[in-house]
C-alpha positions in Angstrom: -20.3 -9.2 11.1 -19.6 -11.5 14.0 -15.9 -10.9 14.7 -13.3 -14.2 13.7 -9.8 -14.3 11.9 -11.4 -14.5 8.1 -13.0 -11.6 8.8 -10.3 -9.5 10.3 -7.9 -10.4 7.6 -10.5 -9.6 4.8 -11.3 -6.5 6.6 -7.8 -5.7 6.8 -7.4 -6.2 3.1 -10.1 -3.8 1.9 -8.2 -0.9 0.9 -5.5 -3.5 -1.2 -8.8 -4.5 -2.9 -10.2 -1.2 -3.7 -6.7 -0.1 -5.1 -7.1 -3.5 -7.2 -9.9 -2.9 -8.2 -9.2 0.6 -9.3 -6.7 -0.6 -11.5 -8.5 -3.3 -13.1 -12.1 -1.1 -13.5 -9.1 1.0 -15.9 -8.8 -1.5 -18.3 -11.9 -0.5 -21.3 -11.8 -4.3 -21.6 -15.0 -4.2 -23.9 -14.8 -7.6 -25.7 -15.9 -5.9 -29.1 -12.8 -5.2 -31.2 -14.5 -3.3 -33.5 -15.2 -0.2 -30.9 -12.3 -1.4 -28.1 -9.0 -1.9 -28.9 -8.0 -5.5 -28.4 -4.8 -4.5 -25.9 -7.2 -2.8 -23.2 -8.5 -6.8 -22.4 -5.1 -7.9 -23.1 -3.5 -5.9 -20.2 -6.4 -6.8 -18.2 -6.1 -10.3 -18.6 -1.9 -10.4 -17.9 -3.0 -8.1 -14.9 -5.2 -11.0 -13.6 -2.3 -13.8 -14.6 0.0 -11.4 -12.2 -2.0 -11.3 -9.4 -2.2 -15.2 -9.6 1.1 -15.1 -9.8 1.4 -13.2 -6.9 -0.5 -15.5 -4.9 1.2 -18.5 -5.7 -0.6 -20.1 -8.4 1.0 -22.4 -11.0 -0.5 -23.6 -14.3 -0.8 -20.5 -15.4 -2.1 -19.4 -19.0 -3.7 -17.0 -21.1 -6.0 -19.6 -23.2 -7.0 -18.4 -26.4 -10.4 -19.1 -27.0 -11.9 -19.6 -30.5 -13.7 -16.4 -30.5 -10.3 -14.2 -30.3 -10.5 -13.6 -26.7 -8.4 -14.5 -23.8 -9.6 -16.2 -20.9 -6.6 -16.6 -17.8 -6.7 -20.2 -16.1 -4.2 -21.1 -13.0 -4.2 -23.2 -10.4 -3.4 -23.7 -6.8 -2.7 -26.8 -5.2 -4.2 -28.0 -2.4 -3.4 -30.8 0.6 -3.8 -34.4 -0.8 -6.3 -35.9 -1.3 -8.0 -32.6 -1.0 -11.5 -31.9 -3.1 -11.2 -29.1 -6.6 -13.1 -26.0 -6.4 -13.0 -23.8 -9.7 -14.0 -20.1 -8.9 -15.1 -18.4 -12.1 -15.7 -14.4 -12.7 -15.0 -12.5 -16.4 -13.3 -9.2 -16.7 -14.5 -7.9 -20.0 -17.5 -5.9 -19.1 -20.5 -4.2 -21.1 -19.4 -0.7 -23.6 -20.1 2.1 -21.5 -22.7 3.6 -23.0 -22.6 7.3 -23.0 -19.7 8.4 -21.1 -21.6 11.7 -20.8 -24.5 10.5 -18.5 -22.4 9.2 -15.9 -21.5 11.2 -13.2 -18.5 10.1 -13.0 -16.0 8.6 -15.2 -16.5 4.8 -15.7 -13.4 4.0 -16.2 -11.8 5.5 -12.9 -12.8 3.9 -9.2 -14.8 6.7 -7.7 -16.1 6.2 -4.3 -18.9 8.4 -3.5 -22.4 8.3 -1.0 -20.3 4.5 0.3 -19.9 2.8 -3.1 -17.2 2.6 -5.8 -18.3 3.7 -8.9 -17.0 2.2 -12.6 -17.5 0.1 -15.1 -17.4 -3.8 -14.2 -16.2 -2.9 -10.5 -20.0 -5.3 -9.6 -20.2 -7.2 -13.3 -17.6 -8.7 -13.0 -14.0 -7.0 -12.4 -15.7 -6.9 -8.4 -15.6 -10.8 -9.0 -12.3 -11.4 -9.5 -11.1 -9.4 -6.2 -13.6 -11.4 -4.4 -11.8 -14.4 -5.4 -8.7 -12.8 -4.0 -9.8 -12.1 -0.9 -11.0 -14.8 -0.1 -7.6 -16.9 -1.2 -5.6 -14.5 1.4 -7.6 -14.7 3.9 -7.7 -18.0 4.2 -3.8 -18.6 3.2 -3.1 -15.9 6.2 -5.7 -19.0 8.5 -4.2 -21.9 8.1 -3.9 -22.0 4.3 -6.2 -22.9 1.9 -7.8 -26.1 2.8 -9.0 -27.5 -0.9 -7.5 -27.4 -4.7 -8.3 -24.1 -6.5 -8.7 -24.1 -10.2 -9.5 -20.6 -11.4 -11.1 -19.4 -14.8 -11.2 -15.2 -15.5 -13.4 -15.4 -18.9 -12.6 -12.5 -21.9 -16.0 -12.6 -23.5 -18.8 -13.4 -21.2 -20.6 -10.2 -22.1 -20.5 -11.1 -25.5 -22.4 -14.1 -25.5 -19.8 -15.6 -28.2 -18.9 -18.7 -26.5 -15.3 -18.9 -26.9 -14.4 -20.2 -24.0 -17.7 -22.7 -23.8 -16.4 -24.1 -27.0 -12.8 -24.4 -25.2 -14.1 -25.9 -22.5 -15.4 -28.4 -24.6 -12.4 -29.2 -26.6 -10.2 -29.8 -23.3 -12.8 -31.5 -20.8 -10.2 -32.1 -18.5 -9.1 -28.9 -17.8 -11.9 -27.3 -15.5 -13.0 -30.6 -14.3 -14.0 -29.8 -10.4 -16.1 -31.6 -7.5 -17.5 -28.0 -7.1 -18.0 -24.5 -9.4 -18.1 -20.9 -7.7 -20.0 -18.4 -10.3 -18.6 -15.5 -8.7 -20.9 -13.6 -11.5 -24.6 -13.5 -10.0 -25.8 -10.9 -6.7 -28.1 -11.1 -4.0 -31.6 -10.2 -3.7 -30.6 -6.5 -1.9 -28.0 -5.6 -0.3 -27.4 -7.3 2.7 -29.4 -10.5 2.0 -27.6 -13.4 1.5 -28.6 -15.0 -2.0 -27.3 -18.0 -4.1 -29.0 -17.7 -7.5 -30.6 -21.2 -8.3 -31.7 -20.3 -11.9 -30.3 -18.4 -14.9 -32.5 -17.7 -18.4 -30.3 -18.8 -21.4 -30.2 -16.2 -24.5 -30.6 -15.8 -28.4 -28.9 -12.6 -29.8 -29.9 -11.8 -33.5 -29.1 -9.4 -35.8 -32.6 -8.9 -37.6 -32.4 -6.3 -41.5 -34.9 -5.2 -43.6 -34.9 -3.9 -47.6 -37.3 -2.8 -49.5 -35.9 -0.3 -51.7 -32.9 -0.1 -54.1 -31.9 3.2 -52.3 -33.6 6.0 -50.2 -36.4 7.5 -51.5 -37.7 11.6 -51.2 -40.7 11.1 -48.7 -42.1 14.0 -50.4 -42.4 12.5 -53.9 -42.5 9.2 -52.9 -43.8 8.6 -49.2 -47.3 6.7 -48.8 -46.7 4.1 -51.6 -43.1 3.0 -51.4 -42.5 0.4 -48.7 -40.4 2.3 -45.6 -37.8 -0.5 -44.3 -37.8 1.5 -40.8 -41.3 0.9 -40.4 -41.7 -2.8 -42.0 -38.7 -2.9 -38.9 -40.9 -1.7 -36.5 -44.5 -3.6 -37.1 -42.1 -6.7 -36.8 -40.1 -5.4 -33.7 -43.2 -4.7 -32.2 -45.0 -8.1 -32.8 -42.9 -9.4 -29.8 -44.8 -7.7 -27.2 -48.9 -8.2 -26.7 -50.7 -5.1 -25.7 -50.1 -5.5 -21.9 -45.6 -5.7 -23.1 -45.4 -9.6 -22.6 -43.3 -11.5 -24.9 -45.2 -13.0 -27.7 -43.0 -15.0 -30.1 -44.9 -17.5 -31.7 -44.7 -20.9 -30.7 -43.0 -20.3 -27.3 -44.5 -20.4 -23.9 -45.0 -17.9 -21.9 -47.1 -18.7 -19.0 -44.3 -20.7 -16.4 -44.3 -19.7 -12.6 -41.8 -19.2 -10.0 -42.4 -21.0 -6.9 -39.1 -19.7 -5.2 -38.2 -15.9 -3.6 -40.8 -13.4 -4.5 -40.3 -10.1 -5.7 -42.9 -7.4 -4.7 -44.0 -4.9 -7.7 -43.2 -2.2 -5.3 -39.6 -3.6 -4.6 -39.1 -3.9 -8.3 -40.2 -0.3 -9.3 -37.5 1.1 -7.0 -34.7 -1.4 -7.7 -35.3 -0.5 -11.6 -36.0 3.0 -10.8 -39.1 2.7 -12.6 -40.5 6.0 -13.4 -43.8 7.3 -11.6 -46.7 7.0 -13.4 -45.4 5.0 -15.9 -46.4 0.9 -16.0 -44.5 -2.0 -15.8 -44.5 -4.9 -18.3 -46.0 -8.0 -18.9 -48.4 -10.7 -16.2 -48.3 -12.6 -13.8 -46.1 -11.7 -10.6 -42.6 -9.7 -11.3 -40.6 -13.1 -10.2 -42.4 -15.1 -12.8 -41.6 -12.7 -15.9 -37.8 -12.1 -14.6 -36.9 -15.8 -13.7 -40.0 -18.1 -15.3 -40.7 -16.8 -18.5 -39.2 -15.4 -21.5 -38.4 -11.8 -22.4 -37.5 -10.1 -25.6 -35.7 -6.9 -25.6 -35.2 -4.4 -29.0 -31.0 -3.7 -27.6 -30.3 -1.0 -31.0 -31.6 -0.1 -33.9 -29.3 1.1 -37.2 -31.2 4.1 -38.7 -30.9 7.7 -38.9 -30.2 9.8 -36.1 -32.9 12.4 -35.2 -30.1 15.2 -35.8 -29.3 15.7 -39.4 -32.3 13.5 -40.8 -33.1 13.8 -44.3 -37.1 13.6 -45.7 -36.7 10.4 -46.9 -38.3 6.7 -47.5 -35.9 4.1 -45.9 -34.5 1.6 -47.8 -33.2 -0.6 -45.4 -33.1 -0.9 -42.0 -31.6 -3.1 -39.0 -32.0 -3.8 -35.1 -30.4 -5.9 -32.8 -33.0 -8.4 -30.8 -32.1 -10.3 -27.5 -34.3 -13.4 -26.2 -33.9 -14.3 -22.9 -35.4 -17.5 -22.4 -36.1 -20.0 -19.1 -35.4 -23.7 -18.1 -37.2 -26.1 -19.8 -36.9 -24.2 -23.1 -34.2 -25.0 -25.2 -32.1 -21.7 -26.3 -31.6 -23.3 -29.8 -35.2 -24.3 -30.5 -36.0 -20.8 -29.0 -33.8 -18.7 -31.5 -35.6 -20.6 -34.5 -39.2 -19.6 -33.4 -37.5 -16.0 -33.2 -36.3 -16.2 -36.8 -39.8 -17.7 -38.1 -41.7 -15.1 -35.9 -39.5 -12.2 -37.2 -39.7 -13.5 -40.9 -43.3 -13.9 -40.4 -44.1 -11.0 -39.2 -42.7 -8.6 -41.5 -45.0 -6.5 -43.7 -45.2 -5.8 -47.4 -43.3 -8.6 -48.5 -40.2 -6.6 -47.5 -36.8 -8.6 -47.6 -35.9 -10.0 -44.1 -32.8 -11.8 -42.8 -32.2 -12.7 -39.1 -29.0 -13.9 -38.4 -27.8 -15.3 -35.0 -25.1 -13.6 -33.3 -24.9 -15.6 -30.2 -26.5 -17.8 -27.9 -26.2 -19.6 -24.5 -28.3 -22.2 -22.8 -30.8 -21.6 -19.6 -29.7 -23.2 -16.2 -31.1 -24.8 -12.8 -28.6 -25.6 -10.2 -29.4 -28.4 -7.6 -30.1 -27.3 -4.8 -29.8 -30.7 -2.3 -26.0 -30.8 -2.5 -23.5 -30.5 0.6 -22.1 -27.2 -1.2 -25.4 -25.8 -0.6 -24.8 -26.5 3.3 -21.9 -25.2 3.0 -22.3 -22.2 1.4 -25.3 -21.4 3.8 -23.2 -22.0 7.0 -20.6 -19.4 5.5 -23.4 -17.1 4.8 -24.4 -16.8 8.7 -21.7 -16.2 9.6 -21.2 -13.6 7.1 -24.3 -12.2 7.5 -25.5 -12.4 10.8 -28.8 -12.9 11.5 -29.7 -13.8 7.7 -30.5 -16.5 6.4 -29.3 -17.6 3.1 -32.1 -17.5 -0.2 -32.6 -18.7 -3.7 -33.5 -16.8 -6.1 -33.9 -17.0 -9.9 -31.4 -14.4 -12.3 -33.2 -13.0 -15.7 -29.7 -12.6 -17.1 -27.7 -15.5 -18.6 -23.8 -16.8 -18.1 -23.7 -19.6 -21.1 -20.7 -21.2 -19.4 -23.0 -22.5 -16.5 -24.8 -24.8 -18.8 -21.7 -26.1 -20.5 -20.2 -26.9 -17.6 -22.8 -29.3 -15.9 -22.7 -30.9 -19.0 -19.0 -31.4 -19.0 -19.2 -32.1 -15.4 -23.0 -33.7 -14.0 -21.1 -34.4 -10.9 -19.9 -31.1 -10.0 -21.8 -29.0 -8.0 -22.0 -25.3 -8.7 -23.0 -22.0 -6.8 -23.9 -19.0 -8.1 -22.9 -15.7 -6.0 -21.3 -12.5 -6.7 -22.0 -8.5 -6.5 -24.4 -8.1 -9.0 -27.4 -6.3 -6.9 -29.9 -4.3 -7.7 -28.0 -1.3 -6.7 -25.0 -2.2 -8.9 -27.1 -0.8 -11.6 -24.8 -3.4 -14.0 -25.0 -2.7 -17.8 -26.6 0.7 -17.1 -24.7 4.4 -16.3 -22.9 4.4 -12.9 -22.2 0.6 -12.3 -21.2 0.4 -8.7 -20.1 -2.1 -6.0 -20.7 -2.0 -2.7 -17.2 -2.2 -0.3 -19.6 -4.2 1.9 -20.9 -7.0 -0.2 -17.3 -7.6 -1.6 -16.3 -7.7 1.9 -19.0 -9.6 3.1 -18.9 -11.9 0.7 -15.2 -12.6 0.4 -15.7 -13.6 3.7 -18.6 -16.3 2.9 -16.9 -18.0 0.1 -13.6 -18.5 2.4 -15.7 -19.9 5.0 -17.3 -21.9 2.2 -14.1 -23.1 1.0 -12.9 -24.2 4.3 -16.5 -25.6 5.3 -16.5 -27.8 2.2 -12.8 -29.2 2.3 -15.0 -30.8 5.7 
């Protein structure tokens, strides 16, 4: 990186931010109540209300949000007359998985081979720091040249929509000439990326009965109706032979005319195995960004340890939809429902229940912040030129907030590559990207104040 005063000070600042980091990564600020206790996102969120504190923000507020969650909201005042930024990240992150398969814990900051390992420290704990260190760096330059509204959601992972909803019932609140998502990644590491497209989501909860209790397979298997398997000839309705989606009624067959993504790229970013295929047609960007994708996330059925010889009576799974622009996430989740119900053999007993949803986004791309953000990006990034790219995943509050806003322009960056293996065993963040990019959206800041 090309050496001026942003950058020295965010270099500077590293090792405060890893030690931050490593304190909020400690937090098991899994939004789900049920598995998590409710006080781990609690101290996370008065650990992030702190550090705005610390940095001089005023406003500041834990905002209940109708799902149960807290999100934190400050502000920082600007010069006058000076345009609104809001910077957005979340620090509730994805359950663990199994604490077992990763190599090291995920709820301690380990650095190892160059990255820091932990859960969240890329999706979207790594976020929230970047916000940071970008703020100081530019307070230690001059100050910080615009109005800074700042949003830290409690649910985003959820995909419950409290603080969508709140959003909605105070309009006024995160009303801003331009949005930072601090919650995307670049392309690979080192490439400079703003993500111009995110696929919205249905989450439903799909259950099958066909017996008044479990049966001996024995003296009963090959006539009565097995719920596990009436589960799985619907579950696997959703994928034609070649693994693309197939819900009835819903397109599949968009293209991506943006950044490509090479099949060969793609097996080693997903650490694809060899030999085996991947899914679906068309090119790899056109069935991440373009088109829709179901995925089976659990099923609710007997473990292979200490299973019985038996004839299900009922059985359950847990469906996510992801689903493109142009395609409305609502509409999308019915055709889901009526593909599931329709799909179901035997005249088994079906109900598909929605769990959560958030609309699909498309940012415009023609607007000064774009400019802006670009000239940050070379100079972050020497030598690179800044990309757009499409994200399969979804952050609901995007869509809510052009609606609230149409004016508003909003960015998508963050820490989310494909290295950060987010969602999966050992979530890591690369020092450099936070770095890196802390530096871009200071520059950004000060480019767009103009």
């Amino acid at each position: 990186m090309s050496s001026n005063p942003v950058a020295e000070t965010v270099a500077s600042l590293m090792p405060r931010a890893k030690a931050e980091l490593a304190e909020l990564v400690a937090f098991r600020s899994v939004a789900d109540f049920e598995q998590f206790p409710k006080s781990e996102s609690e101290a996370a969120a008065n650990w992030i209300a702190d550090a705005l504190r610390a940095e001089g923000f005023v406003d500041i507020a834990l905002l209940d949000t109708p799902d149960g969650t807290q999100s934190v909201y400050g502000s920082l005042p600007g010069p006058a007359g000076a345009k609104t930024v809001l910077l957005y990240a979340h620090y509730d992150v994805q359950p663990p998985l199994d604490e077992a398969g990763w190599t090291t814990p995920p709820f301690e900051l380990t650095e190892r081979d160059g990255r820091w390992y932990g859960r969240g420290s890329a999706d979207c704990k790594g976020g929230v720091i970047m916000h940071l260190l970008a703020l100081r760096a530019l307070r230690t330059n001059g100050g910080v040249p615009v109005n800074v509204k700042i949003i830290v959601e409690g649910s985003e992972e959820q995909g419950t929509g409290g603080l969508e909803r709140y959003a909605e019932q105070h309009p006024e609140l995160l009303a801003a000439d331009t949005i930072v998502i601090g919650d995307a990644g670049n392309f690979r590491v080192g490439l400079p990326t703003v993500t111009t497209i995110l696929r919205g989501m249905t989450l439903v909860r799909v259950s099958v009965e066909t017996l008044a209790g479990n049966l001996h397979s024995g003296q009963f298997g090959g006539a009565a109706p097995d719920a596990l398997a009436a589960l799985i000839r619907a579950l696997d309705s959703l994928r034609a032979e070649d693994g693309s989606t197939t819900v009835d009624g819903l397109d599949a067959s968009a293209e991506w005319d943006g950044l490509e993504y090479t099949e060969e790229q793609f097996r080693s970013d997903a650490k694809v195995l060899d030999g085996v295929g991947l899914t679906g047609s068309g090119s790899v960007a056109d069935r991440l960004w373009a088109r829709p994708a179901v995925t089976v996330l659990g099923i609710d059925c007997p473990p292979v340890t200490g299973a019985t010889p038996s004839v299900h009576a009922g059985a359950r799974a847990l469906v996510s939809l992801r689903v493109p622009p142009g395609v409305d996430a609502a509409e999308a989740s019915k055709l889901l429902q009526a593909h599931l119900e329709t799909h179901t053999p035997w005249g088994a007993r079906v109900t598909v229940e929605q769990v959560g949803q958030g609309q699909p986004f498309r940012a415009d791309v023609s607007s000064p912040a774009y400019q802006a953000m670009a000239d940050a990006m070379a100079v972050a990034y020497p030598g690179e030129t800044m990309q757009y790219a499409g994200q399969g995943g979804s952050i609901p509050l995007c869509n809510t907030l052009a609606g609230l806003y149409p004016d508003a322009e909003i960015l998508l960056i963050g820490l989310s590559e494909p290295e950060a293996q987010i969602h999966a065993l050992d979530e890591s963040v690369s020092p450099q990207e936070l770095e890196r990019l802390s530096v871009a959206e200071a520059l950004f800041l000060r480019n767009y104040a103009g």
